[in-house]
Residue frames as a rotation matrix with the C-alpha (Angstrom) as fourth column:
UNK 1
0.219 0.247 -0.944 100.70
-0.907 -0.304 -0.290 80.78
-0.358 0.920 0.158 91.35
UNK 2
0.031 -0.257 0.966 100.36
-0.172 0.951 0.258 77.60
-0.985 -0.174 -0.015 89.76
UNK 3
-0.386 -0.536 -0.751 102.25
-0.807 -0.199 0.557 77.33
-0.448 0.820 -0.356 86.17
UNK 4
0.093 -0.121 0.988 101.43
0.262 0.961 0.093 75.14
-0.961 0.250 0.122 83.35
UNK 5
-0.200 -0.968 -0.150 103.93
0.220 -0.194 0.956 75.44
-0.955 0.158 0.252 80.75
UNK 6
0.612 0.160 -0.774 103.84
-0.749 -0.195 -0.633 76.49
-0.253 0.968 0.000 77.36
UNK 7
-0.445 -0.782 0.437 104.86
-0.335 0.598 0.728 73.84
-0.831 0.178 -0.528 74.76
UNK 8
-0.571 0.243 -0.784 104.61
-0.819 -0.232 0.525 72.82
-0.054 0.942 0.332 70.91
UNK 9
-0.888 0.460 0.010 102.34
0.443 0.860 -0.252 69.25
-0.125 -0.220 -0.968 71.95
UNK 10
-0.331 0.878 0.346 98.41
-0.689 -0.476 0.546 69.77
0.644 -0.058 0.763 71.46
UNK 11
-0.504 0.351 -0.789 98.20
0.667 0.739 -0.097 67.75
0.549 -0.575 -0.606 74.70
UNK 12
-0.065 0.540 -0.839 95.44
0.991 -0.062 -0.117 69.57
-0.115 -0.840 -0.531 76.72
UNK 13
-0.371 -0.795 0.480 96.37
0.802 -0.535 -0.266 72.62
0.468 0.286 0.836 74.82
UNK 14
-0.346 0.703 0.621 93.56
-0.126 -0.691 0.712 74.99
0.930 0.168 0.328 75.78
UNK 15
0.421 0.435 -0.796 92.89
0.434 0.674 0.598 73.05
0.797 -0.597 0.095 79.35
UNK 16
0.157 -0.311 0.937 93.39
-0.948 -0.315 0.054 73.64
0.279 -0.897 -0.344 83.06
UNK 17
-0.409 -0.283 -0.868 95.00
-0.014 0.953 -0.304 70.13
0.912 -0.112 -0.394 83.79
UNK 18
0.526 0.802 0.283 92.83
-0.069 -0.292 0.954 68.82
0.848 -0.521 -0.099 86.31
UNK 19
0.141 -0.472 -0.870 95.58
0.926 0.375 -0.053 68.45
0.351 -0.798 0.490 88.84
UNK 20
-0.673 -0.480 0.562 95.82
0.367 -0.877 -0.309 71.84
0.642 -0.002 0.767 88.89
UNK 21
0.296 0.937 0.186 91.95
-0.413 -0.051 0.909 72.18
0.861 -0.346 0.372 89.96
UNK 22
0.834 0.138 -0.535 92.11
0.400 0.518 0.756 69.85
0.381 -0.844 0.377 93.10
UNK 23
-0.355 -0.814 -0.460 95.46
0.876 -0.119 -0.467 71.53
0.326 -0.569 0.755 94.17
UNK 24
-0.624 0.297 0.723 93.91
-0.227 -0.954 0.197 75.18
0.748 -0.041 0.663 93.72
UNK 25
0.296 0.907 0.299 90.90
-0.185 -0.252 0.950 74.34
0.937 -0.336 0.094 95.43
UNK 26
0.536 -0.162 -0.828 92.50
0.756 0.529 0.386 72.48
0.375 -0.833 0.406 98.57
UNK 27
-0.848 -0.515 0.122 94.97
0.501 -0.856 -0.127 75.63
0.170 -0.046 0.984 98.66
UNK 28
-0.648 0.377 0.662 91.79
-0.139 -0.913 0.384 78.12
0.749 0.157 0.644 98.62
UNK 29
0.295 0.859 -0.419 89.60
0.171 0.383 0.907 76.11
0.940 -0.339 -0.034 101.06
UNK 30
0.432 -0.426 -0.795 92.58
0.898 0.287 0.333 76.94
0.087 -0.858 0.506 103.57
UNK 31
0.651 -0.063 -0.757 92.68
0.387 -0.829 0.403 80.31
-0.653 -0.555 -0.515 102.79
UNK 32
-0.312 -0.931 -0.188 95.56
0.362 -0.300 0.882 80.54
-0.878 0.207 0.431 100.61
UNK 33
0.337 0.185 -0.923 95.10
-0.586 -0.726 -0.360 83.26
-0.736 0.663 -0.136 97.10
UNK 34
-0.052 -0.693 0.720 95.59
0.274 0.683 0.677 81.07
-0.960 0.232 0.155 94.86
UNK 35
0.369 0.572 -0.732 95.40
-0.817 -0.175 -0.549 81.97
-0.442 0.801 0.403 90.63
UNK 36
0.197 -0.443 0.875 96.15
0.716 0.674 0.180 78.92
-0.669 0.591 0.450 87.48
UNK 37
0.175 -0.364 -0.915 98.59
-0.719 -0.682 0.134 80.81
-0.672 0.635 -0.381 84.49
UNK 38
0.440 0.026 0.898 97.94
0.603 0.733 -0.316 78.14
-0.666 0.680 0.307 81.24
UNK 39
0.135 -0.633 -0.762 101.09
-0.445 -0.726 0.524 79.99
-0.885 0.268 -0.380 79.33
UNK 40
0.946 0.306 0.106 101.07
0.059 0.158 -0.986 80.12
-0.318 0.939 0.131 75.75
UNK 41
0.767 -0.533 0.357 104.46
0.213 -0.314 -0.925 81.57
0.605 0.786 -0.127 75.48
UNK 42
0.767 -0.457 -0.449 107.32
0.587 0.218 0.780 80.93
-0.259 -0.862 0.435 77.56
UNK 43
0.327 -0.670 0.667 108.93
0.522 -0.460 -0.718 84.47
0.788 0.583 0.199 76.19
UNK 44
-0.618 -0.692 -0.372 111.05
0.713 -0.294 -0.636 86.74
0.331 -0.659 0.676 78.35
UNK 45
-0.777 0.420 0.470 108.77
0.041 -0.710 0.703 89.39
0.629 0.565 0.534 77.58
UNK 46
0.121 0.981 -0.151 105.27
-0.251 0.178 0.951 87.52
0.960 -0.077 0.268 78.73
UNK 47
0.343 0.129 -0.930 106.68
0.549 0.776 0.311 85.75
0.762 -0.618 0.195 82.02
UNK 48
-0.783 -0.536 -0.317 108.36
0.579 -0.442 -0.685 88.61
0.227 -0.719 0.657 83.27
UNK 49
-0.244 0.802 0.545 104.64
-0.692 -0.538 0.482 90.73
0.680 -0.259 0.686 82.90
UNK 50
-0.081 0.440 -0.894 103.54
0.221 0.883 0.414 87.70
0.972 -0.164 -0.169 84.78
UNK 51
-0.208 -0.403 -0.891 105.85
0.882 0.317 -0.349 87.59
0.423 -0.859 0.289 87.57
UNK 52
-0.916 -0.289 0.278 105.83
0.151 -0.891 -0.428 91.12
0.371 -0.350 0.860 87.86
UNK 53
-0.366 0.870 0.332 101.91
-0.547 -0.489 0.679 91.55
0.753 0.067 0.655 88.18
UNK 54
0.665 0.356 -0.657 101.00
0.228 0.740 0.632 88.23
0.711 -0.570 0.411 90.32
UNK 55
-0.090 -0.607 0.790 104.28
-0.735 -0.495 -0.464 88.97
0.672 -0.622 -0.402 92.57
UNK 56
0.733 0.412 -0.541 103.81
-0.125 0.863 0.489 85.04
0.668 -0.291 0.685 93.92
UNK 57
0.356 -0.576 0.736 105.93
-0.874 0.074 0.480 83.87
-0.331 -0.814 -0.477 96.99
UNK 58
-0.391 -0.858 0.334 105.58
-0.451 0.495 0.743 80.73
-0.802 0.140 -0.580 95.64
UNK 59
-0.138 0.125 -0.983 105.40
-0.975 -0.192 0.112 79.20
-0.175 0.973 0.148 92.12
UNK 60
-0.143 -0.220 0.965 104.48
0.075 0.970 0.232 75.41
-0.987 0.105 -0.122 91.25
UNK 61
-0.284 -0.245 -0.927 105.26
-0.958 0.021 0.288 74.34
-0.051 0.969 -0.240 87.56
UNK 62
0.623 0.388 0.679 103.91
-0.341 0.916 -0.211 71.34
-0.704 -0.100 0.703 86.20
UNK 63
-0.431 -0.875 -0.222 106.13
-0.810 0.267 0.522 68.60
-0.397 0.405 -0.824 84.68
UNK 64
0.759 0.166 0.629 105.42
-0.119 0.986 -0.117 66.18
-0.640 0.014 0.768 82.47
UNK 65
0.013 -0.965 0.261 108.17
0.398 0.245 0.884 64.23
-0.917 0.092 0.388 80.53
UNK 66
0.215 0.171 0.961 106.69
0.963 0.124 -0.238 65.77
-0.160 0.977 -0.139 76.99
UNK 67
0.777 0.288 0.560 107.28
0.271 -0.956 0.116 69.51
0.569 0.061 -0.820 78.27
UNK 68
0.363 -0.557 -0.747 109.88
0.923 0.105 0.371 68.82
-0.128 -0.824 0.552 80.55
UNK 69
-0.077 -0.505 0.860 112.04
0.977 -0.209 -0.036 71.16
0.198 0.838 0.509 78.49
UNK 70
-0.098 0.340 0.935 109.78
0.065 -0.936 0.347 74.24
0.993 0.094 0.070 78.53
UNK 71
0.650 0.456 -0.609 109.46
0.507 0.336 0.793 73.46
0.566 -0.824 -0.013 82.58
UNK 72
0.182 -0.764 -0.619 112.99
0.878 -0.157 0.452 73.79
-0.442 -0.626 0.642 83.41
UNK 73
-0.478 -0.274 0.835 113.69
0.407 -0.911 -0.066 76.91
0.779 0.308 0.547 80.93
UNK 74
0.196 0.907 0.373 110.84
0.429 -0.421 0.799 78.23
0.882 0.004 -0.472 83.06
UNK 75
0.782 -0.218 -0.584 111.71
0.620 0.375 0.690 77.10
0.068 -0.901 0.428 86.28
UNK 76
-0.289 -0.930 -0.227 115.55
0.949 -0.309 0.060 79.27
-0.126 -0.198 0.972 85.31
UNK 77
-0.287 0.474 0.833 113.57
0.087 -0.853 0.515 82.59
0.954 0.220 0.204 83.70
UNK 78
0.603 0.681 0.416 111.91
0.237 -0.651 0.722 82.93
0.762 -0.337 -0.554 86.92
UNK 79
0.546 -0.400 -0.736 114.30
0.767 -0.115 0.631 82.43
-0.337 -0.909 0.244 89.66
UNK 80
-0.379 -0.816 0.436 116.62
0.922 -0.373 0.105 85.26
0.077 0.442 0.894 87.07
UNK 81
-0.446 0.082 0.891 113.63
0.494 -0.808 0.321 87.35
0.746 0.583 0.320 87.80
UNK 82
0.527 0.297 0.796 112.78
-0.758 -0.259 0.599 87.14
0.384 -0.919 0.089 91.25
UNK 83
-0.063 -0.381 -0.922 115.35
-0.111 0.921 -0.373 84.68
0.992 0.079 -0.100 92.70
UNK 84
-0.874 -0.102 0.474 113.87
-0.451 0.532 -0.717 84.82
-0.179 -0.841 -0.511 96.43
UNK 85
0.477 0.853 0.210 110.17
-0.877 0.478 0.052 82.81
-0.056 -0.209 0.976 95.21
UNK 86
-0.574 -0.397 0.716 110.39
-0.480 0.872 0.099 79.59
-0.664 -0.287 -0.691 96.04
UNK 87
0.123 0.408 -0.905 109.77
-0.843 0.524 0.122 77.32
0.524 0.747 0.408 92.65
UNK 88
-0.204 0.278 0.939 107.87
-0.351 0.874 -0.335 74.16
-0.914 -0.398 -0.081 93.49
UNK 89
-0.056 0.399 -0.915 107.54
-0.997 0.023 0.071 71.56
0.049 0.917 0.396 90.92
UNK 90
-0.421 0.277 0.864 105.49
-0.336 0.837 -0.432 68.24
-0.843 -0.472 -0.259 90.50
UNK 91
0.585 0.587 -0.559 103.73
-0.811 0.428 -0.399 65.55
0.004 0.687 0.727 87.98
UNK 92
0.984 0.014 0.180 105.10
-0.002 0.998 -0.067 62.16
-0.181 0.065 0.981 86.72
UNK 93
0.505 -0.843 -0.183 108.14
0.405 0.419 -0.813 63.26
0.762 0.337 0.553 84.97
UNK 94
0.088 -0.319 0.944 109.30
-0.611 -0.765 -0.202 65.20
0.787 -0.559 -0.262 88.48
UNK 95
0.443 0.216 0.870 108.41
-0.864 0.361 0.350 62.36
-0.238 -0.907 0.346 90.73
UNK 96
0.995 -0.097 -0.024 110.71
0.096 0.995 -0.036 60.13
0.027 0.034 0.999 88.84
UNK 97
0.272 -0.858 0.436 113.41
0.611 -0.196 -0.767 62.12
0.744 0.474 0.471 87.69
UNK 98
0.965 0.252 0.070 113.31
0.166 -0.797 0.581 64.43
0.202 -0.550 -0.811 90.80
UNK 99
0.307 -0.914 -0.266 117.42
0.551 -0.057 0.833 63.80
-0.776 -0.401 0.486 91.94
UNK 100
-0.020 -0.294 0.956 118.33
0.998 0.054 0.037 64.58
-0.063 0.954 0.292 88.03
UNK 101
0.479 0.638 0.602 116.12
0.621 -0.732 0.281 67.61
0.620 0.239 -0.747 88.12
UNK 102
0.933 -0.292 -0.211 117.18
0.107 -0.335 0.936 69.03
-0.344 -0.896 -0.282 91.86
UNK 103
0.417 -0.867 0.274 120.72
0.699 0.498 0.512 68.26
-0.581 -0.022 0.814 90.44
UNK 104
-0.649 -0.677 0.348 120.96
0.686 -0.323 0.652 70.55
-0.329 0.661 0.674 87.51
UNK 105
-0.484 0.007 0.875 118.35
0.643 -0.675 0.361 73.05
0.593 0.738 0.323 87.75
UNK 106
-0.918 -0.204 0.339 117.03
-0.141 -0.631 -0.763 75.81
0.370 -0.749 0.550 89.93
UNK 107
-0.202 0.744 -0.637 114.56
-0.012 0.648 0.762 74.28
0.979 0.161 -0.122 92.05
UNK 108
-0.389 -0.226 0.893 113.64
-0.870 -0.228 -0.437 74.56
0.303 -0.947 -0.108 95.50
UNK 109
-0.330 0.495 0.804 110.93
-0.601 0.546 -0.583 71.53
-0.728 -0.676 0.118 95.84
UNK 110
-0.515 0.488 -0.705 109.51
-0.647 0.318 0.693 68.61
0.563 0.813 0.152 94.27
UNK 111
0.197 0.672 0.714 106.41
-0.713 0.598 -0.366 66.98
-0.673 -0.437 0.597 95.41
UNK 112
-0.805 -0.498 -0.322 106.49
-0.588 0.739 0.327 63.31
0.075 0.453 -0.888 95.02
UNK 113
-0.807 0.572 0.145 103.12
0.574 0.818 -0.033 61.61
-0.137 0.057 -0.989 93.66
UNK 114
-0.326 0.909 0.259 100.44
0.655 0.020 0.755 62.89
0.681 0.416 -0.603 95.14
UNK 115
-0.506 -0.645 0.572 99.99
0.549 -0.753 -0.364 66.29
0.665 0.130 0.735 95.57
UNK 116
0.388 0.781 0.490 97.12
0.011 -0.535 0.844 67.71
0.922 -0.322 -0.216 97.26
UNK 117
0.849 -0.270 -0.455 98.56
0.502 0.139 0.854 67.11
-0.167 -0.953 0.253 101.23
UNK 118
0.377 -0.925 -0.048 101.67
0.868 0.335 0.365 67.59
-0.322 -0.179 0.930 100.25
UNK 119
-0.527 -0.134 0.839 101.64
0.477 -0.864 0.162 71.03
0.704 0.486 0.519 98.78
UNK 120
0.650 0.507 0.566 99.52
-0.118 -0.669 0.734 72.30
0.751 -0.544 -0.375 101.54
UNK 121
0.869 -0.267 -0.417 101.22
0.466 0.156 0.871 71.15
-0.168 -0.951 0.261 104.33
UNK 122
-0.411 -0.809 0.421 104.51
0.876 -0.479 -0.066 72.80
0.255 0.342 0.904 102.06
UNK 123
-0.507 -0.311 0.804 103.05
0.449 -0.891 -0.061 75.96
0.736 0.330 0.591 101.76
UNK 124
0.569 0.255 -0.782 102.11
0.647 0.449 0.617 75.84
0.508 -0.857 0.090 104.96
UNK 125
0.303 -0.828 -0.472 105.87
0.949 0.218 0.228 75.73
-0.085 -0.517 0.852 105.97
UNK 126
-0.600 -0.762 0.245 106.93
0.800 -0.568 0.194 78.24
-0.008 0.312 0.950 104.09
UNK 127
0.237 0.635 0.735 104.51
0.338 -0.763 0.551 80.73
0.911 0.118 -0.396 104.77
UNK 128
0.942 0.290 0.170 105.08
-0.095 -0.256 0.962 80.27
0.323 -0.922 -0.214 108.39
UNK 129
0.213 -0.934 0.286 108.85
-0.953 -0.263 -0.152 79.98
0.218 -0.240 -0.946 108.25
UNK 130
0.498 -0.252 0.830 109.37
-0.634 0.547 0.547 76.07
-0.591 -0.798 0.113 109.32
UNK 131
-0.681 -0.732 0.032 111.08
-0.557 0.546 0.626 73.14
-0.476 0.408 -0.779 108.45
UNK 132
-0.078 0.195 -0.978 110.64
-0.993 -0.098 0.059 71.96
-0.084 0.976 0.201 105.84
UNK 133
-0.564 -0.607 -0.560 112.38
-0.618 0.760 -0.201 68.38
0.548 0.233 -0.804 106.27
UNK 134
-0.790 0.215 0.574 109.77
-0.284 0.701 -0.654 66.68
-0.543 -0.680 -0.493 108.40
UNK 135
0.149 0.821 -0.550 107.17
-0.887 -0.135 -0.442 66.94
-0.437 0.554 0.709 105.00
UNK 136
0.117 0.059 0.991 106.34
0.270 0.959 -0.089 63.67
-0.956 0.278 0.096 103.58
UNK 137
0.626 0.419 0.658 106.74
0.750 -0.089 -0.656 63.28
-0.216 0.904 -0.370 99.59
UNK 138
0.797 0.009 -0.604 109.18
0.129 -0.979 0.155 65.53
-0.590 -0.202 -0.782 99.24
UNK 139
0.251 -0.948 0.197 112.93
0.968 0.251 -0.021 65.67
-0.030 0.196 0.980 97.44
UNK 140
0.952 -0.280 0.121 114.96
-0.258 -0.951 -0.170 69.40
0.163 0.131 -0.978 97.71
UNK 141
0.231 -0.965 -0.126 118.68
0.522 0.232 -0.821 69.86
0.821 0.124 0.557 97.88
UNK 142
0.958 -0.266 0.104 120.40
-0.276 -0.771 0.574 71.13
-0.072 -0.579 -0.812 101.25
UNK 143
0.259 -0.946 -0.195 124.22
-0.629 -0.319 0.709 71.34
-0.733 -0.061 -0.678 101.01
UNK 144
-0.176 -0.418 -0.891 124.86
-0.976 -0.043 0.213 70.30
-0.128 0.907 -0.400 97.75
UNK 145
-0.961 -0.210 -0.182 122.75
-0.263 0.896 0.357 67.24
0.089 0.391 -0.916 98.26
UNK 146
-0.226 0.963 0.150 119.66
-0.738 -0.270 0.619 66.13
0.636 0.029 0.771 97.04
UNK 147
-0.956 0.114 0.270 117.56
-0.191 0.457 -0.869 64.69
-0.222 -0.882 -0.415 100.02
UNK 148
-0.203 0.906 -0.371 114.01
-0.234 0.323 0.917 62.75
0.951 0.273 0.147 99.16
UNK 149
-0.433 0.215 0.875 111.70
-0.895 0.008 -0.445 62.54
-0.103 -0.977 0.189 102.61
UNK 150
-0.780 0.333 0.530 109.63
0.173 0.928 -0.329 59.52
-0.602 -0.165 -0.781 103.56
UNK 151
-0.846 0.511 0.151 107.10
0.315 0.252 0.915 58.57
0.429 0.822 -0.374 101.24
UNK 152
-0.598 0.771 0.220 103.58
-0.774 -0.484 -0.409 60.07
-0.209 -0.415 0.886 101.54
UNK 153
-0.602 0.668 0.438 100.45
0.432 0.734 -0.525 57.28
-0.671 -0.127 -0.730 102.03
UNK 154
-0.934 0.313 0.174 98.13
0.105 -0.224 0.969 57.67
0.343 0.923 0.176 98.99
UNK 155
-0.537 0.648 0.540 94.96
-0.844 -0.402 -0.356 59.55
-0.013 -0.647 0.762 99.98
UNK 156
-0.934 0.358 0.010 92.54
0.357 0.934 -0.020 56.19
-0.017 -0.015 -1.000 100.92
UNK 157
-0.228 0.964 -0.134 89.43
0.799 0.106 -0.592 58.57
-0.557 -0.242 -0.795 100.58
UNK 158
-0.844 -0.525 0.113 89.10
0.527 -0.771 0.357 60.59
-0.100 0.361 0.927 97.90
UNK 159
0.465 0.882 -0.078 85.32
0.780 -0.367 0.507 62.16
0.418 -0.296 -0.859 99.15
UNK 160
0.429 -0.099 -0.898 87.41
0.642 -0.666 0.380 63.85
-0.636 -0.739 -0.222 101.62
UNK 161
-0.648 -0.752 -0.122 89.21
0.686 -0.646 0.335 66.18
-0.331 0.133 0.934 99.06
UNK 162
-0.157 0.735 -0.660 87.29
-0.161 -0.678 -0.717 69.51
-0.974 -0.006 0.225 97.98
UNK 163
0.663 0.449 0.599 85.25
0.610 0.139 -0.780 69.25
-0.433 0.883 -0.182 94.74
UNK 164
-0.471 -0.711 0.522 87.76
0.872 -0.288 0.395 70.85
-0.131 0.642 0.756 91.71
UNK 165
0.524 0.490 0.696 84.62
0.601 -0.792 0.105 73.72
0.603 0.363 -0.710 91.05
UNK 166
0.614 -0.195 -0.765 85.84
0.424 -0.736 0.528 76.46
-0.666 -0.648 -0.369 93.86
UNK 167
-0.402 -0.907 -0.128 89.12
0.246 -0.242 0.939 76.69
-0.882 0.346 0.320 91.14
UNK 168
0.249 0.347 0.904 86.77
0.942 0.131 -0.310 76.74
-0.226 0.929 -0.294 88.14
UNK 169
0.714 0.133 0.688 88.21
0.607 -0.607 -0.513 79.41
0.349 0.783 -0.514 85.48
UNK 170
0.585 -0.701 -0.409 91.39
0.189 -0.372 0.909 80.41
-0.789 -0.609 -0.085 88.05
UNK 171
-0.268 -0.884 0.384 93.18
0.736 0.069 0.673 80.89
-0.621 0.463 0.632 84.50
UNK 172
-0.416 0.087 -0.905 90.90
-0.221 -0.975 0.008 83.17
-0.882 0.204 0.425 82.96
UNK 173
-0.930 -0.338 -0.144 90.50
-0.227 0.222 0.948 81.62
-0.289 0.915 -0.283 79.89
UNK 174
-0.191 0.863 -0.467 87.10
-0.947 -0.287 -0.144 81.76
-0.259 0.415 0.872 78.03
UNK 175
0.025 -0.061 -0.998 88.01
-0.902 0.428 -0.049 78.22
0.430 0.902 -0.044 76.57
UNK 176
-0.526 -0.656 0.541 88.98
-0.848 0.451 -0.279 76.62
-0.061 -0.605 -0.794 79.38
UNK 177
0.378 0.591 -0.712 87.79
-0.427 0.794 0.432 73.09
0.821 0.141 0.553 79.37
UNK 178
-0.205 -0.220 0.954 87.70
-0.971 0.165 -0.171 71.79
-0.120 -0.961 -0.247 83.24
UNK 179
-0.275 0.081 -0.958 88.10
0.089 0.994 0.058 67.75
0.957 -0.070 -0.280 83.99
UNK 180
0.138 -0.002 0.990 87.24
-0.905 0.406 0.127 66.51
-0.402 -0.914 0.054 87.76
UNK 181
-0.752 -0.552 -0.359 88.80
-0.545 0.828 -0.133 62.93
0.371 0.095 -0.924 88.26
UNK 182
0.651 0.729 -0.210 86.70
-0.511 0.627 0.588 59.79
0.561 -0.276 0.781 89.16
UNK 183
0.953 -0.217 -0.210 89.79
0.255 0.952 0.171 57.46
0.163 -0.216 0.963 89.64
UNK 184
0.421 -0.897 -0.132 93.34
-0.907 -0.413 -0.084 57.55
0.021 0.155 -0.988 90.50
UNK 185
-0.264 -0.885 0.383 95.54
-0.851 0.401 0.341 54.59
-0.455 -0.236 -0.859 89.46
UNK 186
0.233 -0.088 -0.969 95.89
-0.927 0.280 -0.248 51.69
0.293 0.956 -0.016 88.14
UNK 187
0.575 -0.157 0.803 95.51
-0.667 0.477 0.572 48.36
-0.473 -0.865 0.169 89.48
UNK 188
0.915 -0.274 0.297 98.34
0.349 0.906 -0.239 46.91
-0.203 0.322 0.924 86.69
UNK 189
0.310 -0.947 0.089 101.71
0.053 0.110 0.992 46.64
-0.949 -0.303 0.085 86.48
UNK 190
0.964 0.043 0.262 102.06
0.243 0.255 -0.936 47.68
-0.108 0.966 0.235 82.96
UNK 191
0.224 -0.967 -0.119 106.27
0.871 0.145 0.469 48.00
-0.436 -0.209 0.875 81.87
UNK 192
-0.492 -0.383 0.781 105.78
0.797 -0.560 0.228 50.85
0.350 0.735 0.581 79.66
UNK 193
0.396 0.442 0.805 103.49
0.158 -0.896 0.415 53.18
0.905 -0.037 -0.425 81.73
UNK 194
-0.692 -0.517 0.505 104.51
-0.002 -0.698 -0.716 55.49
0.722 -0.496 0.481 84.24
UNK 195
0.200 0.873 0.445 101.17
-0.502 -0.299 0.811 55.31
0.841 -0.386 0.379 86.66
UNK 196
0.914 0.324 -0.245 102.32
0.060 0.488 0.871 53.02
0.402 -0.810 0.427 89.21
UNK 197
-0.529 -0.780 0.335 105.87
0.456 -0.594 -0.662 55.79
0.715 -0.198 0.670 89.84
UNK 198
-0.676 0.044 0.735 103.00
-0.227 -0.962 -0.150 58.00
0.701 -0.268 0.661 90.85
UNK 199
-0.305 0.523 0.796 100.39
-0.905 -0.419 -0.071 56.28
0.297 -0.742 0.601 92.38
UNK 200
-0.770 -0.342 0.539 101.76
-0.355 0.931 0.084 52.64
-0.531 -0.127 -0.838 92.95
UNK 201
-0.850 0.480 -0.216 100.05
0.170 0.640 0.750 49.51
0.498 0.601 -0.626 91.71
UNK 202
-0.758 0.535 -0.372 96.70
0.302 -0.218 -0.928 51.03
-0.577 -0.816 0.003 93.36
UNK 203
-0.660 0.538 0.524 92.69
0.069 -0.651 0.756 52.51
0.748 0.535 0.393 92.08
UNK 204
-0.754 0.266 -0.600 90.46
0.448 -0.459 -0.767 54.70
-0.480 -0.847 0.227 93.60
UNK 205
-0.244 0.825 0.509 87.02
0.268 -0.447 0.853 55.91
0.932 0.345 -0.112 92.95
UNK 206
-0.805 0.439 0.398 84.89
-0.579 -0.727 -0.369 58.94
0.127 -0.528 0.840 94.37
């Protein structure tokens, strides 16, 4: 189940962020059930009907730094309501802040950067019971420290990932309004933006 938070911004409000798309689909192309939940309302009420109906193993939450907030509340509601799924959680403000995050709230995983590999090859693991620690891109906590794996190589071909449609409407949502990427990154070095945390000083086109 892949989460994307309720919050009082009208960024994307109505949208299926397209990161969500290219993760679903790579997830479904291997088989895995995948659905997208664009919560409106991050009551007790709505998230327990959620959990209770969908009954995920595991949960990814998107983070950015404008929602952070409504992420982590999330991120504690569920584990209070099922506390053996395993909450995964990724975007920009996760892949900087990930030690912070691991540090002081109930988390099992953050993907670092760039997600598509790296979330399969996770849920992978954890379907099939392995370790965990040999996954690039990673940061999780084992004994009461937080432990960031080797960096993951930014994908150098992005043809090879599945087209975002397979995921089209995975939220339900009459409104939805679907993106597909052209580019990823950013070949400057601006001081005030966050793009080259996630996907170094680098650009790609399909």
């Amino acid at each position: 189940l892949l989460v994307i938070p309720p919050g009082k911004h009208r960024f994307h409000e109505s949208d299926v962020y397209p990161g969500f798309n290219y993760l679903a689909s790579i997830l479904k192309k291997e088989g895995y059930d995948v659905k997208i939940s664009n919560l409106k309302s991050d009551s007790k009420k709505i998230v327990n009907k959620l959990i209770k109906e969908e009954d995920p193993k595991i949960i990814g939450i998107r983070c950015l730094t404008n929602e952070r907030n409504y992420s982590m509340k999330l991120a504690g509601m569920i584990k209070k309501i099922n506390k053996n799924v395993t909450i995964v959680i990724g975007g920009p403000h996760a892949t900087i802040m990930y030690k912070q995050m691991l540090d002081h709230f109930p988390i099992d995983y953050i993907i670092i950067g760039e997600g598509e590999i790296t979330l399969l090859e996770l849920v992978d693991a954890i379907y099939h019971n392995r370790d965990t620690g040999n996954i690039k891109g990673i940061a999780y906590k084992k004994n009461n420290e937080v432990i960031k794996t080797m960096p993951r190589k930014l994908i150098s071909n992005l043809d090879s990932q599945p087209f975002p449609y397979p995921s089209y409407n995975l939220s339900n949502d009459p409104n939805e309004i679907v993106w597909i990427s052209a580019a990823r990154g950013c070949a400057y070095d601006c001081g005030f933006c966050e793009a080259k945390n996630v996907w170094g000083v680098s650009y790609r086109t399909k």
